[in-house]
SEFIPA-247456 format. One record per residue (C-alpha): residue number from 0; residue in one letter; x negated, y, z. Coordinates in steps of 0.2 Angstrom, whole numbers. Layout:
R  pos  code      x      y      z
R  NUM     a      X      Y      Z
...
This chain:
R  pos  code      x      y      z
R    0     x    179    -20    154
R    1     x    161    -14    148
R    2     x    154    -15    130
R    3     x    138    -24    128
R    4     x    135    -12    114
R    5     x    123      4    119
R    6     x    121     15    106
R    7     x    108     26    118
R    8     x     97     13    117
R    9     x     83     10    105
R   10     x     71     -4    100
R   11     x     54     -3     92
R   12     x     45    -17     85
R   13     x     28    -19     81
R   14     x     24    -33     70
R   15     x      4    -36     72
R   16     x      5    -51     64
R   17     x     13    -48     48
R   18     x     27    -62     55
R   19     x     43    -52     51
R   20     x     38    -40     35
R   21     x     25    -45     23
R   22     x     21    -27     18
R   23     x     11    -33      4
R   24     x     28    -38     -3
R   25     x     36    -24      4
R   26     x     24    -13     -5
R   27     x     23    -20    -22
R   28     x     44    -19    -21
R   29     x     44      0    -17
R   30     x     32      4    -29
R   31     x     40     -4    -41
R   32     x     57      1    -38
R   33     x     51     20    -35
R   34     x     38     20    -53
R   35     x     55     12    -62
R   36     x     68     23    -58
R   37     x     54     38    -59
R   38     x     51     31    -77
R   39     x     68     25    -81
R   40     x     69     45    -88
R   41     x     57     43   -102
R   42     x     60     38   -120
R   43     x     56     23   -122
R   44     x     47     23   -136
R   45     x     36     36   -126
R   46     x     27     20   -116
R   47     x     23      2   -120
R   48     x     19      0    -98
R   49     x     31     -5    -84
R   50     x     32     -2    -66
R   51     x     22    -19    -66
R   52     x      8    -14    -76
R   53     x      5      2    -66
R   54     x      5     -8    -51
R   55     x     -7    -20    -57
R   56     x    -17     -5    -63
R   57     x    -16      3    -48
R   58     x    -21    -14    -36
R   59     x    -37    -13    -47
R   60     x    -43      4    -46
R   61     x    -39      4    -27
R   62     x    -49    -12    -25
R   63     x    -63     -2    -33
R   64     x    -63     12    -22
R   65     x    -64      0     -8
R   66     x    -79     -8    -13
R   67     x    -87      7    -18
R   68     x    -82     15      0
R   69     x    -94     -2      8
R   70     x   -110      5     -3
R   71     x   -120     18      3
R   72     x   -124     32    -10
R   73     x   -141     28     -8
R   74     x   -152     16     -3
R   75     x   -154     14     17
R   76     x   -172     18     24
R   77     x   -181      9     37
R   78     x   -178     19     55
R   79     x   -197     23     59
R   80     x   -199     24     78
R   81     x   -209     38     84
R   82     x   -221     36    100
């Protein structure tokens, strides 16, 4: 009798629709967890801030970059056409 079970094969899933993962979640979770157990080793008294201040902290200044990315450093001219 054969076994349904193939170990040599190997599945990739790309999920474009954010319908199996929401990698926002996903994100904040692993920073979180990563930052927390990164900072677990301090005293405590070293910092009043959590994980979830940092990330907060961090969603803000990324958000800034962004928009500061849409700007151009200086203002656009008009394109003069030459005959």
């Amino acid at each position: 009798m054969s076994s349904f079970f193939f170990p040599q094969k190997k599945v990739v899933f790309f999920d474009m629709n954010n319908t199996l993962v929401d990698r926002r979640r996903c994100f904040d979770f692993a920073f979180v967890d990563a930052l927390s157990e990164f900072t677990g080793r301090w005293a405590p008294e070293a910092s009043t801030w959590t994980a979830q201040d940092a990330l907060h902290s961090y969603k803000l200044e990324w958000s800034r970059a962004r928009k500061a990315e849409d700007k151009p450093p200086y203002p656009l001219r008009k394109s003069v056409s030459v005959p």
